[in-house]
C-alpha positions in Angstrom: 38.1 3.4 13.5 38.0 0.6 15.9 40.9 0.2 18.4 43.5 -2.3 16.8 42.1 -2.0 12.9 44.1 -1.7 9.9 43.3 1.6 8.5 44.9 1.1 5.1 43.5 -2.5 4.6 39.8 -1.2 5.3 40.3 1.3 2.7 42.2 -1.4 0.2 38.9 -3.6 1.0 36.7 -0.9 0.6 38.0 0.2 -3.1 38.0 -3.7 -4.1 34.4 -4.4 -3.2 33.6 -0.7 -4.5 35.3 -2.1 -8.2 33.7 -5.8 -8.0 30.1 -3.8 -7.6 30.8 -1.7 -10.4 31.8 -5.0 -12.9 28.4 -6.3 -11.7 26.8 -3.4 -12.9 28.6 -2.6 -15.5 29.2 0.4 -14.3 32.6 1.7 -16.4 34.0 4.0 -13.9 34.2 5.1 -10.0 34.8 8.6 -10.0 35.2 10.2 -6.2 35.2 13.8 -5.8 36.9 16.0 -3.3 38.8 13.0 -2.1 40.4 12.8 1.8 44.0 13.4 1.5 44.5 10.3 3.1 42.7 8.5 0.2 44.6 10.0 -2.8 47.0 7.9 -3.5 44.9 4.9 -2.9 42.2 5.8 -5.9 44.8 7.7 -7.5 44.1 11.5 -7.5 46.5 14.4 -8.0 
């Protein structure tokens, strides 16, 4: 992570272009396996 970066906006970004790819597609789900901790809450694991 570059020096001054917002770590939870990059992931926020990430997830939002990761979900507009998937409507182009039509893909119907994002499924992410063995998530970071840090990234649980976000994509909403247990």
């Amino acid at each position: 992570m570059a020096p001054g970066e917002d770590e939870a906006e990059l992931k926020v970004l990430i997830l939002k272009i990761i979900d507009a790819c998937a409507r182009r597609k039509q893909i119907l789900s994002c499924n992410f396996l063995d998530v970071y901790p840090q990234w649980r809450l976000l994509v909403g694991a247990g």
